[in-house]
C-alpha positions in Angstrom: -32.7 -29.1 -40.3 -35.3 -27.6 -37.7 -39.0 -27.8 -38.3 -40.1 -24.8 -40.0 -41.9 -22.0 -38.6 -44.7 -19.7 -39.4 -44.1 -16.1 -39.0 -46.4 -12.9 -39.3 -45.1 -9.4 -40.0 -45.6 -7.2 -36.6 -45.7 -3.4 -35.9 -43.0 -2.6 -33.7 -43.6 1.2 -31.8 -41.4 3.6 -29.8 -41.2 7.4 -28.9 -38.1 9.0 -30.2 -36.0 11.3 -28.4 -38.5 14.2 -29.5 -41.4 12.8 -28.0 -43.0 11.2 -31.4 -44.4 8.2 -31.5 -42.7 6.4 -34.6 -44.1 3.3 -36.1 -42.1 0.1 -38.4 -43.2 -2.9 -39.9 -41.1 -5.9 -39.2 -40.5 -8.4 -41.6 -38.7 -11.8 -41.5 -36.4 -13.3 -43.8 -36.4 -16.9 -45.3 -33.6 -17.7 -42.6 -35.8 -15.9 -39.5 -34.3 -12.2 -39.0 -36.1 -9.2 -38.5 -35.9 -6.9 -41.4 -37.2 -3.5 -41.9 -38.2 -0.9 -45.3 -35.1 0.8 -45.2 -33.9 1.3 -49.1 -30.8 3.2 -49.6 -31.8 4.8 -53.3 -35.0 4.7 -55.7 -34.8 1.4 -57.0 -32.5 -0.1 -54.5 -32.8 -4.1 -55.2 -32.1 -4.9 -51.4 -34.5 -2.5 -49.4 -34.6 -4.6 -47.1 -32.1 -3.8 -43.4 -31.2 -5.6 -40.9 -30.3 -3.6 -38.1 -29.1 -6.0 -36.2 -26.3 -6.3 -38.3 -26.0 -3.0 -40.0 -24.3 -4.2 -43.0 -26.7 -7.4 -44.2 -29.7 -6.3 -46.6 -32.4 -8.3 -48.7 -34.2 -8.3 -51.5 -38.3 -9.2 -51.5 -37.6 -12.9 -52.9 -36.2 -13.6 -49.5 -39.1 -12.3 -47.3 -41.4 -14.6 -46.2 -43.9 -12.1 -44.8 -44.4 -10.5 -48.1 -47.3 -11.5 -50.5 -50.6 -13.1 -49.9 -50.7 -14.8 -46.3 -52.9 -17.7 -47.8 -50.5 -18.6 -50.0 -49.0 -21.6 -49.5 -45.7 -21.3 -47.6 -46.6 -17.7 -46.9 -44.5 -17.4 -43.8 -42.8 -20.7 -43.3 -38.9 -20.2 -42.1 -36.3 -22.5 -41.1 -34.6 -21.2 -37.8 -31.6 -22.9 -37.6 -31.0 -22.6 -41.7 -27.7 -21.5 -42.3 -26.6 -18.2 -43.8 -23.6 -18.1 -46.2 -22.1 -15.0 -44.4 -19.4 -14.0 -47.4 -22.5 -13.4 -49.7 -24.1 -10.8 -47.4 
């Protein structure tokens, strides 16, 4: 397994098709893909979308940019973990 690697939530920006300036938080996930706040119903227990994708969502457990940056581990991933595609 790779070394494991710290990662930081970022603002990502862009001007829609309207000319608004929209804003979104970008997350990572435990195995290092960019996840946005995207939840499908009130209480939805995987809010979190991976656009890149379109079909793969995650709960908050497997964020590693949630919670309290100090904390140990806060934002430690493993790049080249692999993902068990038939339980996305």
């Amino acid at each position: 397994m790779a070394a494991l690697v710290r990662r930081e939530p970022w603002i990502h920006t862009w001007t829609d098709e309207d000319g608004i300036q929209r804003q979104a938080k970008i997350h990572y996930t435990r195995d290092d893909r960019e996840v946005v706040w995207d939840p499908r119903w009130i209480g939805d227990e995987e809010p979190w979308f991976d656009s890149a994708t379109e079909t793969w969502r995650y709960e908050d457990a497997e964020l590693v940019t949630l919670g309290d940056p100090n904390a140990p581990g806060f934002g430690l991933v493993a790049p080249d973990e692999e993902y068990d595609e038939e339980n996305s």
